[in-house]
N, C-alpha and C positions, 0 to 999 in steps of 0.2 A: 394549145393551152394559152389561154390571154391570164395577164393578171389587171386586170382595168377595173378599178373599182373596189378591187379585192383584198385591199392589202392600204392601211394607213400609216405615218409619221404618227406616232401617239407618244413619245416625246424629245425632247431634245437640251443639249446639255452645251455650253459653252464655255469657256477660259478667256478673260479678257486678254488680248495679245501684249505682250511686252518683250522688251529687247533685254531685258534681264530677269530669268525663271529666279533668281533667288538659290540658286545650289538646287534645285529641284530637276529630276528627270524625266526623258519622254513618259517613261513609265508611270509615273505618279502624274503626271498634267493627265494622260488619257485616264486611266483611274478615276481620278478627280471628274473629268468630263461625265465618264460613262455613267457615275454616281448623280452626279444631276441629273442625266437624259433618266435615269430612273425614277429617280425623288419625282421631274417634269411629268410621267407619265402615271407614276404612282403603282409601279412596281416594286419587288422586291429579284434579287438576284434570283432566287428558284423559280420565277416565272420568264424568266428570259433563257430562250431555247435555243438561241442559235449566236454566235457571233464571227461579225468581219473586223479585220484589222488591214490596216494597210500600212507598209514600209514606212519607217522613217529614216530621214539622213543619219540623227547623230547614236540610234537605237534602233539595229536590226539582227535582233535575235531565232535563231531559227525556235519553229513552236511558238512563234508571235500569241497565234490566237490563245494556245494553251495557256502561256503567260499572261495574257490579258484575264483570261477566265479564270485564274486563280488571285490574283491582286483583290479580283472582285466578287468572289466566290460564285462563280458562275461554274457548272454543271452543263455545258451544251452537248446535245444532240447534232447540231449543225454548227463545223469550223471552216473559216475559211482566210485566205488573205488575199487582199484584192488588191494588185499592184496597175495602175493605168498614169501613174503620175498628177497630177493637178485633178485628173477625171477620177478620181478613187472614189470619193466620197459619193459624188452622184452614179459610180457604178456600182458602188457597195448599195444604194438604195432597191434601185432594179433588180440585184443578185439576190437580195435578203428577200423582196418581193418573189421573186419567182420558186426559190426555195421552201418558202410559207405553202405556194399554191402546188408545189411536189411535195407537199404532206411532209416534209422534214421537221417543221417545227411550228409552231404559231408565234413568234415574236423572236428579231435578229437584232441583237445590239452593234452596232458600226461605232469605228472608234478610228477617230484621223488624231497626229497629233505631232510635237516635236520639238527638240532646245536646238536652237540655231542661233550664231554668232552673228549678226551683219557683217562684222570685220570679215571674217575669213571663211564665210560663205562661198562666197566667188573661188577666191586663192584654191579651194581643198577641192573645187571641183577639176582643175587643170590634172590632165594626166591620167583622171579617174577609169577612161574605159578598157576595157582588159584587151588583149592581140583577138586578133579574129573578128571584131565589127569593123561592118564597113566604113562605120566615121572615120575609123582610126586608120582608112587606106586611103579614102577620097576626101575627108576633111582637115585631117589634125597635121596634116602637112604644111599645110596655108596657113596654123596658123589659133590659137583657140579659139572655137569657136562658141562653143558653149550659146546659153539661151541667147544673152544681151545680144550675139552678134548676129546668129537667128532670126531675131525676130526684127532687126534693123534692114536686115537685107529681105522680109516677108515687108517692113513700112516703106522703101524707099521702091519695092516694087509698085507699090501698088501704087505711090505719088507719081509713079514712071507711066504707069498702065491708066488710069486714072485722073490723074490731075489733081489728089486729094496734097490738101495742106499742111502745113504744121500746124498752125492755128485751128482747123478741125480735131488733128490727134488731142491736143492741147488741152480743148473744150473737156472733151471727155473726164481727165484728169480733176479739172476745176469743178465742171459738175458733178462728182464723187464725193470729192474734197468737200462738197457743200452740205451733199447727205451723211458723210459723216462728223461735220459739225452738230449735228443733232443728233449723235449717236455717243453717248459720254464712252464707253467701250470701243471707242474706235481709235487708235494710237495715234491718229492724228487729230482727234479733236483739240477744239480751241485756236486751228492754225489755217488758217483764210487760205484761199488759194487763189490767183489771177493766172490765164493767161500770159500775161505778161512773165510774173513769176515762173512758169512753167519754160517758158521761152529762152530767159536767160539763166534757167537751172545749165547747170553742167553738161554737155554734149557728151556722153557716156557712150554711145555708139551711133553713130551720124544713120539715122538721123530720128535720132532718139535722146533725149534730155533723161537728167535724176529723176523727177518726177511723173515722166510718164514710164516708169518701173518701179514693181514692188521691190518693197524692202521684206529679207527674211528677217524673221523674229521668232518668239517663242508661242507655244502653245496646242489648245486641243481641244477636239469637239465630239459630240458623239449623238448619232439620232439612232432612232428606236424603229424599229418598222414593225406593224403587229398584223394580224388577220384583222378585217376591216369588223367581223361578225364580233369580234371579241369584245371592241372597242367601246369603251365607256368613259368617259367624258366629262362628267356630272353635268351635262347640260350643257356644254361647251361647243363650239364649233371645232369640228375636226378635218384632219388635212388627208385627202387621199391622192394613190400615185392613180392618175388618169391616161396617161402616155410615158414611154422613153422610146430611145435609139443611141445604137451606140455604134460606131464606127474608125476601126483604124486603121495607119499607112502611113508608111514611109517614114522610118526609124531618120533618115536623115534628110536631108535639104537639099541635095544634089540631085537627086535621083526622082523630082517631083516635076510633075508634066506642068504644074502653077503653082506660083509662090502665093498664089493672091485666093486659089479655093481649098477649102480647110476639109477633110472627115465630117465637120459638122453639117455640111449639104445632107448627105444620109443618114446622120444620124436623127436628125430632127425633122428630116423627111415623115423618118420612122414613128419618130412619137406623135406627130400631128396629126398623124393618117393613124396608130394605133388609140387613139384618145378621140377623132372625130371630129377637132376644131381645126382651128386655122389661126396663124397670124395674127390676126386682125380682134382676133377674141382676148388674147391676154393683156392683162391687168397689168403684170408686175413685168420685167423679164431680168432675171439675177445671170450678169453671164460674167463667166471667169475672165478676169482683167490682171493677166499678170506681166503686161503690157497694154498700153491704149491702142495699139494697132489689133492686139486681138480684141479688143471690143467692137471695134469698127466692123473687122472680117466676120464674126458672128454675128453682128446685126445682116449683114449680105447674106451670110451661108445659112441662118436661121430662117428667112425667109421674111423678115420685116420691114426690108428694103433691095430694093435691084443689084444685082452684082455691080458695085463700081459708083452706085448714088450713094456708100456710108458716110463720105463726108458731108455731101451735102444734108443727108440725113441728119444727122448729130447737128449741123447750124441750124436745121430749120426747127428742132424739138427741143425742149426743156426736158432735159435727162436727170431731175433734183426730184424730191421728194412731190413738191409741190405743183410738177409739170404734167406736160401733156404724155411723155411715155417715161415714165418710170423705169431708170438701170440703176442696182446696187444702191438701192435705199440704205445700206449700212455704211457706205461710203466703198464698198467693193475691197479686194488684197489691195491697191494704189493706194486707199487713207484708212480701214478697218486695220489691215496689216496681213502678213502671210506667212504664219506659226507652219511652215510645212505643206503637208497633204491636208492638215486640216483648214485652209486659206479657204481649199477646193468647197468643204464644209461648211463656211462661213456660208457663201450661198444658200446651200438647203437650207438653215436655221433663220436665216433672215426672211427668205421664202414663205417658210412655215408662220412665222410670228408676225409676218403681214397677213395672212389668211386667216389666221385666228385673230385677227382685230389686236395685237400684243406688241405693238413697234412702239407706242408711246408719241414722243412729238412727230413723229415721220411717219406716222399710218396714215396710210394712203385709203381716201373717200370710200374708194371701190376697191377689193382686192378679191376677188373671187377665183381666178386663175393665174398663175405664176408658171410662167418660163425659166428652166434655169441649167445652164450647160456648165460642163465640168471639161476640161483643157490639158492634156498632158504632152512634155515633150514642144519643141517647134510645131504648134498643130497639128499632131500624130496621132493622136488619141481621144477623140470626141466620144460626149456623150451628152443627151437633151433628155431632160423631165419634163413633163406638165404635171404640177401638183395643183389638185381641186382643192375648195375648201366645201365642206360641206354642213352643215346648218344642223345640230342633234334636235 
């Protein structure tokens, strides 16, 4: 069974991110999303057949889906909850996909979403894993290690292995930071970023600065997935899934033959070879940035540059709106922000809204094919789309 072609984004809802919902819960943020991703597609609730929901931090009640489909009077045929961490939302796209084309349903509403403190983000994750993983045998002895320290010990491999710089990670950051100055929805618009600035932000885990890490915040997103045959438009350009691959391994950090190659080798393997393009073909490529060192390694693992050339990559390209290869036109989780699972979200929606010509000052000349990968975990959990756009 392929689903290539068969199955669209027909629409999509978003929450502009902020660090204070207002006394508002995950519940009502996703609600509130999944109602747009409606109104966007010009549904009503009795025509949406199927729904995913994915975990949040400060709101996980068992019957997730249930409770989603009654806030919003949804009736599904198809429930599900999609837990991949960062990867939810681009695996909740593929799922709802392939559930359409097993006859389950014709249209899955996905819903990412979440209230998170910045303050005490970090603090409430200390301690969190239960007896019985193995972090909690070969990690938590040495020490917390949680994401920051993760993914410092996957950057300072790879400048070991490598030769990559700070000033390469840096770049990344700034160029984000650029795209979303032109994104009024982006929680850091209005606020320049240098190099320089990035450099002497705070050393937070060596050899990792404040700003090459997201900040949690609040929020929530939700896209639509329908049978492609259904799909009406009024004459719009519409977004179909072309490719995905999803791959995962290795719950923890110790236990990995390389710090420096990610699940995304295979996953994206999978969708380039399931969709029929290459590389060299995409337009846009949206990839999960909840560190600057995993944008680097997904540009490697993705296939867009040589294992080991991502720094040099990122100096030699304009990574802004305006440039020669296009990352996170919205400004990416670094400057859009990272409300949760729905961060992972952000991606698909920005993806989509460059393909339908809909980004406003940041649409990019040519947008016809979009890359976009989802990240859960220390690079545990990949998953790659190629979304087409297609011309009604």
């Amino acid at each position: 069974m392929t689903i290539r072609g068969k199955v669209a984004v027909v629409g999509i809802g978003e929450l502009k991110p902020t660090r204070s919902p207002g006394g508002r819960t995950a519940i009502e943020l996703m609600a509130e999303a999944g109602r747009l991703a409606m109104l966007d597609a010009g549904l009503t609730p009795k025509e949406i057949g199927g729904v995913l929901v994915a975990p949040s931090v400060s709101w996980s009640p068992l019957e997730m889906p249930l409770v989603v489909a009654d806030c919003l009077g949804i009736s599904p045929s198809y429930a599900d909850v999609t837990d991949l961490g960062g990867a939810s939302a681009a695996g909740q796209v593929w799922r709802a996909g392939a559930a359409i084309a097993a006859g389950a349903c014709d249209t899955v509403l996905c819903i990412t979403g979440d209230v998170l403190d910045p303050k005490a983000f970090y603090e409430g994750q200390k301690g969190k894993n239960p007896p019985g993983l193995p972090v909690r045998e070969f990690e938590t002895p040495y020490g917390p290690m949680l994401m920051n320290s993760g993914y410092a010990l996957v950057a300072r491999r790879h400048m070991f292995e490598y030769g990559t710089t700070p000033e390469q990670l840096a770049k990344i950051a700034v160029d984000e930071r650029f795209n979303a100055n032109s994104n009024p929805d982006a929680l850091f618009y209005g606020k320049p970023l240098s190099i320089s600035d990035v450099l002497s932000s705070e050393l937070v885990a060596d050899p990792l600065h404040l700003f090459e890490i997201v900040m949690p915040c609040s929020g929530a997103a939700a896209i639509i997935v329908a049978d492609a045959r259904k799909v009406t438009q009024q004459g719009k350009p519409w977004v179909t899934l072309r490719g995905f691959g999803e791959s995962v391994r290795s719950s923890t950090v110790f236990d990995r033959p390389s710090l420096t190659h990610s699940p995304l080798v295979a996953a994206a393997e999978h969708a380039f070879t399931t969709a029929g393009v290459r590389p060299s073909d995409v337009d846009l490529a949206c990839i999960y940035d909840c560190y600057t060192i995993a944008v680097l390694i997904a540009l490697e693992d993705a296939g867009f540059c040589a294992k080991g050339r991502g720094g040099a990559f990122v100096t030699d390209h304009d990574l802004t709106y305006r440039g020669d290869f296009p990352v996170n036109t919205h400004g990416g989780q670094l400057s859009f922000g990272q409300p949760g699972l729905a961060g992972g979200a952000s991606h698909i929606t920005e993806a989509v809204r460059q393909l339908r010509g809909q980004a406003g000052q940041r649409q990019l000349r040519t947008c016809d094919l979009a890359f976009v990968s989802g990240n859960g975990g220390v690079m545990s959990e990949e998953v790659a789309l190629l979304l087409e756009r297609v011309d009604a």
